[in-house]
C-alpha positions in Angstrom: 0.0 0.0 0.0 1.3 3.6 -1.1 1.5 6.3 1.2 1.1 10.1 0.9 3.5 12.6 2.3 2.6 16.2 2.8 5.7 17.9 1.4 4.6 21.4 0.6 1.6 24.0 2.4 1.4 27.1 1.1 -1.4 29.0 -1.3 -3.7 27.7 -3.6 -1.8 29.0 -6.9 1.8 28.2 -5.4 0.5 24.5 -4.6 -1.3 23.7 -7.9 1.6 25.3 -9.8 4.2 23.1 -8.0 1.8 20.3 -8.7 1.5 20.8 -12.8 5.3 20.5 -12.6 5.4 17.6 -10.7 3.0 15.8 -13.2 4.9 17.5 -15.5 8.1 15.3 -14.1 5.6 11.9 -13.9 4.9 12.3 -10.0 1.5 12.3 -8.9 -0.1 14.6 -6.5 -3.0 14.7 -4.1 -4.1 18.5 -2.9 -5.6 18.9 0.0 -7.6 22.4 0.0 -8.5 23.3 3.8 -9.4 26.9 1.9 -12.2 25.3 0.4 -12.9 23.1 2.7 -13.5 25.2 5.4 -15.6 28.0 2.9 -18.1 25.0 2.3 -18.4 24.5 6.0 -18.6 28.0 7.0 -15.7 28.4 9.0 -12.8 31.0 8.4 -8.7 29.6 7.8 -5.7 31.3 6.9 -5.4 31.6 2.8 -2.0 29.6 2.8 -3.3 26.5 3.7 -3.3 24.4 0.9 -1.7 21.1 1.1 0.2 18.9 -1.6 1.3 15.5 -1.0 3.0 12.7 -3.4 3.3 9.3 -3.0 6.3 8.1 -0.6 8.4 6.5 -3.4 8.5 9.5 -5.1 9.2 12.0 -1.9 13.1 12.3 -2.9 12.4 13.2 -6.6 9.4 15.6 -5.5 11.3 17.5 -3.0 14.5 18.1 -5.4 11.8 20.0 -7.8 10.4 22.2 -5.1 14.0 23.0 -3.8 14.5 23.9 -7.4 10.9 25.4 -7.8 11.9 27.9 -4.3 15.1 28.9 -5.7 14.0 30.0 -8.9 11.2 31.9 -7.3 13.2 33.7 -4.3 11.0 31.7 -1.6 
C-alpha cells in the first residue's frame, strides 16, 4: 500500500503550480484544500493553507523539484 506525504503547504496558486510541474516530471499529487474546505463548511482559515502530497516512493524526486521550484522563485 502507497503512502502520501505532505511535502509542501502554502497557497492555492503556489501549490497547484508546483503540482503541474510535478506531473509534468511523472509524479503524482494529491491536494488537500483546507481553503475550500473550510468556505463549504462555513468556518474562516488562513489563505496559505493548501496542502500537496506525493506518493512516498517519489518523496526524494518531488522534493529536489520544489527545492529547485523555491530557488527560482526567491522563496
Amino acid at each position: 500500500m502507497n503512502k502520501h506525504i505532505k511535502i509542501f503547504t502554502s497557497s492555492s496558486i503556489i501549490v497547484n503550480r508546483i503540482a503541474s510541474i510535478l506531473n509534468q516530471n511523472n509524479i503524482q499529487t494529491l491536494i488537500k484544500d483546507n481553503v475550500e474546505s473550510a468556505r463549504l463548511a462555513g468556518f474562516g482559515i488562513s489563505s496559505n493553507d493548501v496542502e500537496l502530497y506525493v506518493d512516498n516512493s517519489d518523496l526524494e524526486s518531488a522534493q529536489k523539484i520544489i527545492n529547485e521550484f523555491k530557488k527560482e522563485n526567491s522563496m
